[in-house]
C-alpha positions as CSV (number, residue, x, y, z in Angstrom):
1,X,0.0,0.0,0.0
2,X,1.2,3.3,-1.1
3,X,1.6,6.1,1.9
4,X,0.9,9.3,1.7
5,X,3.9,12.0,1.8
6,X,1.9,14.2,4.1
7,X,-0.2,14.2,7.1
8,X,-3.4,13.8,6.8
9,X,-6.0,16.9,7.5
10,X,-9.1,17.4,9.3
11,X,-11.7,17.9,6.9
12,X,-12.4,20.8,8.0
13,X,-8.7,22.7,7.7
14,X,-8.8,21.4,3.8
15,X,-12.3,22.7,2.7
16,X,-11.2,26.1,4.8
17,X,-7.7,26.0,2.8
18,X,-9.5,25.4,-0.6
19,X,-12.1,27.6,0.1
20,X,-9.6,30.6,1.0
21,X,-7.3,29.8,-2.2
22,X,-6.6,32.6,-4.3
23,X,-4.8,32.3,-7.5
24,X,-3.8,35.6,-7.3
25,X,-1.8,35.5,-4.2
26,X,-0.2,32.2,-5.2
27,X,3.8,32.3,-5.1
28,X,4.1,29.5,-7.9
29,X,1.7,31.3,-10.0
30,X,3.4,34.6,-9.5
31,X,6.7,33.2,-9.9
32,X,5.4,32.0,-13.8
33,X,3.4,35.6,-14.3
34,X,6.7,37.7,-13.4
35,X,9.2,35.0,-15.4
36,X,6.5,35.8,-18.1
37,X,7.2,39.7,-17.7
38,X,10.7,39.2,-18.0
39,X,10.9,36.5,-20.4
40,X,9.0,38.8,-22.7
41,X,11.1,42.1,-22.2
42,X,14.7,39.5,-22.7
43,X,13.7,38.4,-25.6
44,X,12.7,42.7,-27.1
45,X,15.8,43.7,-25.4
46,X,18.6,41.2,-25.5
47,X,21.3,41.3,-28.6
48,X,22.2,38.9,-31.4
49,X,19.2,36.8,-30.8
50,X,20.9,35.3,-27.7
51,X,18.1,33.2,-25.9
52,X,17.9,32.7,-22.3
53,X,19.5,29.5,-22.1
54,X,22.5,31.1,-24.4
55,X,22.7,34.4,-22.6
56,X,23.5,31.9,-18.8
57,X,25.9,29.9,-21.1
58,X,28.1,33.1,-22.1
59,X,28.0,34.5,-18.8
60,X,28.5,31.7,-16.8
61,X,31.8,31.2,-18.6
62,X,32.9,34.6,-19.0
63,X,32.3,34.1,-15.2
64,X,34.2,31.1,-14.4
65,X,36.3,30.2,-17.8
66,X,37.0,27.3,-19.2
67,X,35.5,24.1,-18.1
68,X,33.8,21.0,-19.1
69,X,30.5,21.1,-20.6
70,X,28.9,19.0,-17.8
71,X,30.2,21.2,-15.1
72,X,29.0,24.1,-16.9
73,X,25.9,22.3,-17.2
74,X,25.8,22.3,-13.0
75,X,26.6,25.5,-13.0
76,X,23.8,26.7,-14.4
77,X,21.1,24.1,-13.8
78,X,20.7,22.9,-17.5
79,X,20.6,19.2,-18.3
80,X,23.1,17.5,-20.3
81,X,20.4,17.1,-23.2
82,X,19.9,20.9,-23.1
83,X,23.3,21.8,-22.5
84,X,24.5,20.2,-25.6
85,X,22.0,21.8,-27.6
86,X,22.8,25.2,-26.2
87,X,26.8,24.0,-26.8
88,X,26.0,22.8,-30.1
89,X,24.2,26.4,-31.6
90,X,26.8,28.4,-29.5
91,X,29.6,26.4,-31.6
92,X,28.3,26.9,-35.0
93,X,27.8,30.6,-34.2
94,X,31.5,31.4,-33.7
95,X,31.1,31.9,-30.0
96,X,32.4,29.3,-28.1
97,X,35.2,26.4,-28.8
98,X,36.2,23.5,-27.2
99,X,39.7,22.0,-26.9
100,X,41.4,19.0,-24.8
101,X,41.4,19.7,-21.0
102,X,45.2,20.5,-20.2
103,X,44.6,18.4,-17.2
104,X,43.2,15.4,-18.5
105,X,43.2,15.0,-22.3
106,X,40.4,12.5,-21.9
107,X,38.0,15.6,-21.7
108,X,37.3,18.7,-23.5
109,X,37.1,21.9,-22.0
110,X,34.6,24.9,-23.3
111,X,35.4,28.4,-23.4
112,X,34.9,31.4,-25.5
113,X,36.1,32.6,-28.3
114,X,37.0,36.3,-28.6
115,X,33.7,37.4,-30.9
116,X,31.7,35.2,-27.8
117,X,33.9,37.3,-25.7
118,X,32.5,40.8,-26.9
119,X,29.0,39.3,-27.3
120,X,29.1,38.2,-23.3
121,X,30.7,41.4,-22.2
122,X,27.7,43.3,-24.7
123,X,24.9,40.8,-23.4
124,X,26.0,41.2,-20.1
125,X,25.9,45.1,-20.1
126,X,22.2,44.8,-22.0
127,X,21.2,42.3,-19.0
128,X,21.5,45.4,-16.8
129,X,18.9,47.3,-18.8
130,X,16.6,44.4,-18.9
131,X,16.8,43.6,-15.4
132,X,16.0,47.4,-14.7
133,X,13.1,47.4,-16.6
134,X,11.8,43.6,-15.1
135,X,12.5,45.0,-11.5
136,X,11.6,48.7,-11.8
137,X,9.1,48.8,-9.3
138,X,11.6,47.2,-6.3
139,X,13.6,49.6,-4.4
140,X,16.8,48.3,-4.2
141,X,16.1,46.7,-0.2
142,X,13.1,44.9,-2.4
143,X,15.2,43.6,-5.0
144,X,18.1,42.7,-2.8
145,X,15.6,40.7,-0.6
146,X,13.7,39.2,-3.6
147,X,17.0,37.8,-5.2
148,X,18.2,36.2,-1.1
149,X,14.8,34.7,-1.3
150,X,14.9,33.3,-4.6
151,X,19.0,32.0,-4.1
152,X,17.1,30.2,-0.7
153,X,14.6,28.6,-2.8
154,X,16.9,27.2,-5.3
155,X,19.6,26.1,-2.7
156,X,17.1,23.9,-1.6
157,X,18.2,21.8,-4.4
158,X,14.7,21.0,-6.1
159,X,16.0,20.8,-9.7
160,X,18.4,18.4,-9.1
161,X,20.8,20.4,-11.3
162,X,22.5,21.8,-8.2
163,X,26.4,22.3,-7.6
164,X,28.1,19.1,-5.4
């Protein structure tokens, strides 16, 4: 027999927690609404067609340098399916390479090439002006709190894409 993962309720405490459900005041819901906002102005705002996934790939290793695509992966919470295909289009665009890892010529190390390096460093200065326009209504207090409480959230390791 299966168990359930929670507790179960009184009666009483569920209809009163499905009666006073809101959509509107919903956190998960919100969460999709405002990626929504942003996802819209990204895509108006950001240069050379760069897509989200793209955009995290660039700065991620302009962050951090080279490393191997499943790291990089990790790093920014990607699957290796999806990594590869962000890899893959990045490649054939002139803006990243990959060689053998110095270390271990087993593996092969990603990095950017110099026009990925200009497009990163120009991304990452338009990323400014999108983020300003997604979080225009925080103060700065608002925004600084917002972004602790999302880095809480995904510390909490729920999409299994976290850093070991």
């Amino acid at each position: 027999m299966v168990q359930p993962k929670t507790k179960p309720r009184p009666a009483g405490k569920v209809k009163e927690a499905i009666d006073s459900y809101r959509l509107d005041d919903a956190p998960g819901f919100l969460l999709r609404v405002a990626l929504r906002t942003h996802t819209s102005i990204f895509a108006a705002k950001m240069i050379e067609e760069l897509t989200g996934p793209q955009f995290s790939t660039l700065a991620k290793l302009k962050e951090v340098g080279p490393c191997s695509q499943n790291h990089l992966g990790r790093l920014i919470h990607y699957d290796s399916a999806t990594i590869t295909g962000v890899i893959n289009r990045l490649k054939s665009r002139g803006l990243i390479k990959s060689s053998k890892d110095p270390l271990d010529p087993r593996r092969r190390e990603i990095d950017l090439t110099e026009k990925g390096r200009r497009i990163a460093d120009a991304a990452i200065e338009t990323i400014g002006e999108i983020s300003g326009e997604t979080f225009a209504p925080l103060t700065q207090d608002e925004f600084r709190t917002l972004t602790e409480i999302l880095k809480k959230i995904i510390r909490r390791g729920s999409t299994g894409f976290e850093r070991h």
